[in-house]
C-alpha positions as CSV (number, residue, x, y, z in Angstrom):
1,X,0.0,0.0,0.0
2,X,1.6,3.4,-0.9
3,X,1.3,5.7,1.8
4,X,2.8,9.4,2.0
5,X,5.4,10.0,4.1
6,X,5.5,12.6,7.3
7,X,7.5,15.7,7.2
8,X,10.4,15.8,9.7
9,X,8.6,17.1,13.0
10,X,10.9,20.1,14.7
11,X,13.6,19.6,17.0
12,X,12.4,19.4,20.9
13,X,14.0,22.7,21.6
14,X,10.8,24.4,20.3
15,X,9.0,22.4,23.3
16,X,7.2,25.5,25.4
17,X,6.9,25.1,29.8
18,X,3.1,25.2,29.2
19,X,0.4,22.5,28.9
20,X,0.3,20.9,25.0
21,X,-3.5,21.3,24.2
22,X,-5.6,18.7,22.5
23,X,-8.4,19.8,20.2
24,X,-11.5,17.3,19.8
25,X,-13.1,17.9,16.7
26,X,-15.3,15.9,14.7
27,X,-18.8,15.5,12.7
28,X,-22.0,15.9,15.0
29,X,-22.7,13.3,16.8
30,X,-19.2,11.4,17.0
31,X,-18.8,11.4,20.7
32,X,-16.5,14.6,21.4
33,X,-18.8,15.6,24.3
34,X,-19.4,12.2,25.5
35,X,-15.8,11.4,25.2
36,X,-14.7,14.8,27.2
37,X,-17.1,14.6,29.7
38,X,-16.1,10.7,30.5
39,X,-12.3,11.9,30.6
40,X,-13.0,14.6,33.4
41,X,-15.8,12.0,35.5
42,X,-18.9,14.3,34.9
43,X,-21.0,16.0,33.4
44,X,-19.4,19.5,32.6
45,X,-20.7,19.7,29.0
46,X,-24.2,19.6,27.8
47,X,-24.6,16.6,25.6
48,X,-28.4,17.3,24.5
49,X,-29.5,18.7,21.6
50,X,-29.0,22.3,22.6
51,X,-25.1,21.5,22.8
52,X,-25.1,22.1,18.9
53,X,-25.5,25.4,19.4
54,X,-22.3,25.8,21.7
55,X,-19.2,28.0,20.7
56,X,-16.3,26.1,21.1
57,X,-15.1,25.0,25.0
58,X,-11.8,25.3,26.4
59,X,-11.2,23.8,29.4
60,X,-8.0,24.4,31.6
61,X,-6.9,22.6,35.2
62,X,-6.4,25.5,37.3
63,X,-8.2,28.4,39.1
64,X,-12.2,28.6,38.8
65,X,-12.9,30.2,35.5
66,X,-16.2,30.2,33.6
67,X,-16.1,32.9,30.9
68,X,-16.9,33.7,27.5
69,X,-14.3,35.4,25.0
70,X,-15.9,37.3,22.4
71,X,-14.5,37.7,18.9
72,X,-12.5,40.8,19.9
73,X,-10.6,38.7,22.7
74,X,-12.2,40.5,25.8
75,X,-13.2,37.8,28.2
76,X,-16.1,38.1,30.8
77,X,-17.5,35.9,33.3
78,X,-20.9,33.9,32.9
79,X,-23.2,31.8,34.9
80,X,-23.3,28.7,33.0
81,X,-22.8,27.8,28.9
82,X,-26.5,28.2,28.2
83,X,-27.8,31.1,26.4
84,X,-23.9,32.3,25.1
85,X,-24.5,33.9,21.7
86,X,-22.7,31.9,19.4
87,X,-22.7,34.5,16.5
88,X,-20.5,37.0,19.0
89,X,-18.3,34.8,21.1
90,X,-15.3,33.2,19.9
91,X,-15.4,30.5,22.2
92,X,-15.6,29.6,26.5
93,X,-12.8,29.0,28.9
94,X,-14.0,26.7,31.8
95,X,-11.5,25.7,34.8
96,X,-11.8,22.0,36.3
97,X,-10.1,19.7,38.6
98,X,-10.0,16.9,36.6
99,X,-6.5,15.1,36.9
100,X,-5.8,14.4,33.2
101,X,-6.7,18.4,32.9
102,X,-3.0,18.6,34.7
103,X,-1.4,17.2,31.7
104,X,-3.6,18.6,29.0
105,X,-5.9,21.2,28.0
106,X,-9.1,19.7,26.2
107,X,-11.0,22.2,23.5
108,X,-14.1,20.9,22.8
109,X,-15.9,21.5,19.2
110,X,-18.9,21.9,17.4
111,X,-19.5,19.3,14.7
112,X,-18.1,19.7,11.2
113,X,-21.5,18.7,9.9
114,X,-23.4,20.5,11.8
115,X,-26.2,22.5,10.0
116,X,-26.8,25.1,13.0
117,X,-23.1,26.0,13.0
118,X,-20.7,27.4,10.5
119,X,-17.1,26.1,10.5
120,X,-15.6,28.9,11.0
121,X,-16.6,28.4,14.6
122,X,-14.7,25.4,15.1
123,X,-12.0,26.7,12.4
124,X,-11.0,29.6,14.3
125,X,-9.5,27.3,17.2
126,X,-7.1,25.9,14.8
127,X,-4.5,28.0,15.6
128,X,-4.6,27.7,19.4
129,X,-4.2,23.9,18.8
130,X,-0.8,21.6,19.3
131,X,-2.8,18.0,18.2
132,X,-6.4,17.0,16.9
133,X,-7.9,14.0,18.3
134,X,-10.3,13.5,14.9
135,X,-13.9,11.2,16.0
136,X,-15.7,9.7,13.9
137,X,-18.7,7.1,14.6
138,X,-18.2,3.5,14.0
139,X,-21.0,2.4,12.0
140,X,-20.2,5.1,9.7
141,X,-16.4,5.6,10.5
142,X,-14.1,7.5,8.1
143,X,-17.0,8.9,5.7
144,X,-15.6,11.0,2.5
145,X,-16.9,14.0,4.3
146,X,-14.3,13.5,7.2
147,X,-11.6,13.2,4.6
148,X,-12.4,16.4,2.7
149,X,-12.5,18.5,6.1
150,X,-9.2,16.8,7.1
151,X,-7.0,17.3,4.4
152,X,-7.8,21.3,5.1
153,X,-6.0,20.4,8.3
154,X,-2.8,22.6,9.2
155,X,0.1,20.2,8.2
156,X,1.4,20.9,12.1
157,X,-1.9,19.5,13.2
158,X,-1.8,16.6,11.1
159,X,2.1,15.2,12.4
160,X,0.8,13.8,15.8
161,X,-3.2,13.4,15.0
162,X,-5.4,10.5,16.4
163,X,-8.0,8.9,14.9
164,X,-10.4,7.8,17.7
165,X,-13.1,5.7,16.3
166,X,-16.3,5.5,18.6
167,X,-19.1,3.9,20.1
168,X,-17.9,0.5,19.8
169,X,-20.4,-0.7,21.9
170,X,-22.8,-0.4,18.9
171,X,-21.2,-2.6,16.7
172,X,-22.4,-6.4,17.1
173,X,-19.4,-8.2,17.7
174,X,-15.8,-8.7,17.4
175,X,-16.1,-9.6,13.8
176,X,-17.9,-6.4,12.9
177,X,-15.2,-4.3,15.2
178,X,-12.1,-6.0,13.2
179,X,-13.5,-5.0,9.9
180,X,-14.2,-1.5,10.6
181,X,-10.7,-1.6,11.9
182,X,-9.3,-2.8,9.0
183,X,-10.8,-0.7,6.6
184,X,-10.1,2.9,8.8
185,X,-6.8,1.6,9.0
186,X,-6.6,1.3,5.2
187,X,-8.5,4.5,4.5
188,X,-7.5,6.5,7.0
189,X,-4.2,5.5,8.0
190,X,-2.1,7.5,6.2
191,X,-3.3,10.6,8.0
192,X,-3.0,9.4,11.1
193,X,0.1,8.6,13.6
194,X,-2.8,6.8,15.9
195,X,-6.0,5.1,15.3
196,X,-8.1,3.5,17.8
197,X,-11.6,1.6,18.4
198,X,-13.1,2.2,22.1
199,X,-16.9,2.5,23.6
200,X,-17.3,5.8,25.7
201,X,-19.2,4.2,28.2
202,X,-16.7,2.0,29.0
203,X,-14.8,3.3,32.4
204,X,-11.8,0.8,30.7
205,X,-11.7,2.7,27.6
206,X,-11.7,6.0,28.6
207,X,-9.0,5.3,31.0
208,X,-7.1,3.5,28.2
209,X,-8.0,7.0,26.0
210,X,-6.7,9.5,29.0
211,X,-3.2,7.5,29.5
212,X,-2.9,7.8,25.8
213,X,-3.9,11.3,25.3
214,X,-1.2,11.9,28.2
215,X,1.8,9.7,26.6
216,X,0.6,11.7,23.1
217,X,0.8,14.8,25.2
218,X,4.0,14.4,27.1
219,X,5.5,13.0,23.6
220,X,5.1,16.5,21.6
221,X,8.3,17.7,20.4
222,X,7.1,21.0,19.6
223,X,4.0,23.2,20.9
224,X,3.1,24.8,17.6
225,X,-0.8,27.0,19.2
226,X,-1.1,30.4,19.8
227,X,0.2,32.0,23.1
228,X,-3.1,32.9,25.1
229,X,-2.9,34.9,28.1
230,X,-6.2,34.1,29.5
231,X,-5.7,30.4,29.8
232,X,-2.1,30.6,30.6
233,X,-2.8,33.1,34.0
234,X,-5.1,30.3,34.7
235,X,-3.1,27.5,34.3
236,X,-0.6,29.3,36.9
237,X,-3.4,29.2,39.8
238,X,-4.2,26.5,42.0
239,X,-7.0,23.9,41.2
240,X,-9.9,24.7,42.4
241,X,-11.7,21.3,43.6
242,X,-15.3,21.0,44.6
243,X,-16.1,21.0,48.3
244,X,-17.7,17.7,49.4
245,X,-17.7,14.5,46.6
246,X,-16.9,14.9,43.4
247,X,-18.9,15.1,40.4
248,X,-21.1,11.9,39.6
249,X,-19.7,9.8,36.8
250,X,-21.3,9.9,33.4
251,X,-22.5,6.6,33.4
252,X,-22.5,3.7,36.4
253,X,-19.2,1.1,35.9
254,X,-20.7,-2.0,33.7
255,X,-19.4,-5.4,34.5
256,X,-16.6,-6.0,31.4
257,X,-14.3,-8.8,31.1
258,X,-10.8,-7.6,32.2
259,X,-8.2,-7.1,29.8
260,X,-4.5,-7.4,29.9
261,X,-2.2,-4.8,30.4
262,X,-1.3,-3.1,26.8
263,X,2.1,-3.6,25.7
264,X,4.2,-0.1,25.2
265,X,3.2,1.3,21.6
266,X,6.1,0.9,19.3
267,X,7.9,3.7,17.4
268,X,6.4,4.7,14.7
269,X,8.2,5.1,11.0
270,X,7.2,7.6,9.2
271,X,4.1,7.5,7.2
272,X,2.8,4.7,9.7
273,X,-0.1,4.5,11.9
274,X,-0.5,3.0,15.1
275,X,-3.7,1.1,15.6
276,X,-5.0,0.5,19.6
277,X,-7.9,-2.0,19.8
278,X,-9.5,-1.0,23.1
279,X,-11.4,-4.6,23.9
280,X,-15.0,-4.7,23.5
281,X,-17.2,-5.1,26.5
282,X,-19.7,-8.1,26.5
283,X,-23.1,-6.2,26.4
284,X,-26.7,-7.5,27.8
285,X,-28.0,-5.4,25.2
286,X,-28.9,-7.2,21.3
287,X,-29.4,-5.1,18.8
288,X,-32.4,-6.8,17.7
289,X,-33.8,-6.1,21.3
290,X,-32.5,-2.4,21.4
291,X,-34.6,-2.5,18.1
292,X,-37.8,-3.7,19.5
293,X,-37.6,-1.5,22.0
294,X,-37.0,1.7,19.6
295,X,-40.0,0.6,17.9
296,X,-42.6,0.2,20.5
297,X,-41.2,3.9,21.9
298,X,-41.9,5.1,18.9
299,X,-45.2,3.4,18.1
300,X,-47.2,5.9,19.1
301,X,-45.4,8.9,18.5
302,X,-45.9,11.5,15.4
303,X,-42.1,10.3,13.6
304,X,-42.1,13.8,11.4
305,X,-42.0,15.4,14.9
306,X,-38.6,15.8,15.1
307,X,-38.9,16.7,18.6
308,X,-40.6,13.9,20.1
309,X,-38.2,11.6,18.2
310,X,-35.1,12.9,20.0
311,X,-36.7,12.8,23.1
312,X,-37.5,8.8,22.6
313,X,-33.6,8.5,21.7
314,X,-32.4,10.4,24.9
315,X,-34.9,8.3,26.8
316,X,-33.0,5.5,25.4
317,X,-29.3,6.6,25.7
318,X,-30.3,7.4,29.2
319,X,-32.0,4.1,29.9
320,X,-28.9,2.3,28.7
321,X,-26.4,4.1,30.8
322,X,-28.5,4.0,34.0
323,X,-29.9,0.5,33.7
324,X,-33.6,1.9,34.1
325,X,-36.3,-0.9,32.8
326,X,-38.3,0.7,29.9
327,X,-41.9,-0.5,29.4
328,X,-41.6,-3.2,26.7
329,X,-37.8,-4.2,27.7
330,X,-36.8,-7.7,28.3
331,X,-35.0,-8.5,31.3
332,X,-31.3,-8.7,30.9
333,X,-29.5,-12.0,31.6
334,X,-26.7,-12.0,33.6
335,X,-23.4,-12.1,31.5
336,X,-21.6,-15.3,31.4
337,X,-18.0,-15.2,32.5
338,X,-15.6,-14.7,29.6
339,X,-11.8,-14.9,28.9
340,X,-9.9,-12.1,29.2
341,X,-9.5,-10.6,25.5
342,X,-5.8,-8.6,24.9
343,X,-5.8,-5.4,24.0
344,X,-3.4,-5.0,20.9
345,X,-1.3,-2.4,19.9
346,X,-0.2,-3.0,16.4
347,X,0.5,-1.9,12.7
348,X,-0.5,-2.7,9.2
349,X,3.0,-4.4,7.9
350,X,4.3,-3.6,4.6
């Protein structure tokens, strides 16, 4: 397979003392939300529809920030992310005490596909960027869509990108995982210095996905974003932690099979991808019972009411991370035991 080789990354003297930031960006509806709220243990971001019509979100481990910075640069404090003008702010600067927030900023974006929002205002973060984590959905990974937004991408950007494909827990089984695999890999790997396959409700994946965004992090030779003031005085105070517990998780720990310890990802030659199977999670949920469910919520619902539709698929999504019984749902069997499945860390060989 012919793939294009990198360009020589610059020496590690360029490296700056602050934080490398890591800019999630995506179509709507790939996961970036889900995936940044599961990193930091709650839920900081809106994930429901309204979230579409969110600026950009930069969040930054240190003092106790929550402000909006209009397209002019002058910041000013707000109560919470609803209601922010889109049209006049260039994007939100929120402060959390999330530990992987120590080692990385997180700038969360809207969707590339997204019909309520231009891409201007996801492009404009761009420069303020030092590596993309790129999501894309996996029953529809890598879509000719994706590509065309991603060859745009600042050739900086593109040196140390992942590929994260999501919501693994959607495919059927292993089979179906492995061929998506193989064909992103095939697609997409030439773009890509990582690629990997995980479920975002899987406390095991994002874990796995936080110690690699901090090895990708920690392994930048050069820092190549914007200076920003604003963020960098805040990254100079002390965290500001929550008094009493901390923030619930997103979703409840699901029983999964446990996986060996990955091996250390190998250098990389240049032009090559590394490709991280996350293991797959036995699931009590079929799809052909998710799908009789979907159809009896919908049975007696107008389906050109947009509205009411969305509402029956957040029901859903919410059912299946909280374990609440719907009316129509067949009880769940206990999972059998299962062997512990690897978690691989290889590449395509020439």
């Amino acid at each position: 397979m012919s793939i294009a080789r990198r360009s020589t990354r610059p020496p590690a003297a360029t490296r700056s003392a602050r934080r490398p930031r890591l800019l999630i960006a995506g179509e709507f509806s790939a996961g970036k939300t889900r995936l940044i709220n599961g990193l930091l243990g709650g839920a900081v971001l809106p994930s429901n529809v309204t979230a579409t019509h969110l600026p950009p979100v930069w969040l930054v481990g240190g003092g106790s920030a929550r402000m909006a910075v209009d397209l002019s640069g002058e910041a000013r404090a707000i109560e919470a992310l609803d209601g922010i003008d889109v049209a006049e702010t260039h994007h939100c600067v929120l402060s959390h005490h999330a530990d992987c927030l120590a080692r990385f900023d997180l700038i969360d974006t809207p969707g590339s596909s997204d019909p309520n929002m231009t891409a201007e205002s996801w492009e404009r973060m761009l420069p303020l960027a030092d590596a993309v984590v790129w999501c894309t959905n996996a029953t529809q990974a890598w879509r000719q869509s994706e590509k065309a937004v991603w060859q745009d991408m600042p050739e900086a950007l593109r040196a140390n990108a992942t590929l994260l494909v999501t919501h693994a827990d959607r495919l059927p089984d292993r089979r179906a995982a492995d061929r998506v695999l193989r064909r992103v890999q095939r697609e997409a790997g030439p773009f890509f210095m990582h690629i990997l396959l995980a479920s975002l409700i899987e406390p095991e994946d994002l874990a796995r996905i936080g110690d690699h965004l901090g090895r990708l992090a920690e392994g930048l030779d050069a820092l190549p974003g914007r200076a920003d003031r604003l963020t960098a005085e805040l990254a100079a105070q002390p965290v500001a932690r929550p008094h009493g517990s901390e923030a619930a998780p997103v979703a409840p720990p699901r029983r999964v099979a446990p996986a060996e310890t990955a091996r250390p990802t190998r250098p990389v030659r240049p032009g090559r991808s590394n490709v991280v199977r996350l293991p797959l999670a036995p699931s009590g949920d079929r799809p052909a019972d998710l799908r009789a469910l979907w159809s009896a919520m919908i049975e007696d619902i107008d389906r050109t009411d947009a509205t009411a539709v969305l509402a029956c698929a957040e029901r859903l999504i919410d059912s299946l991370e909280t374990g609440e019984r719907l009316p129509g749902a067949t009880a769940r069997p206990e999972p059998a035991a299962t062997e512990p499945r690897p978690v691989t860390a290889a590449r395509e060989e020439e």
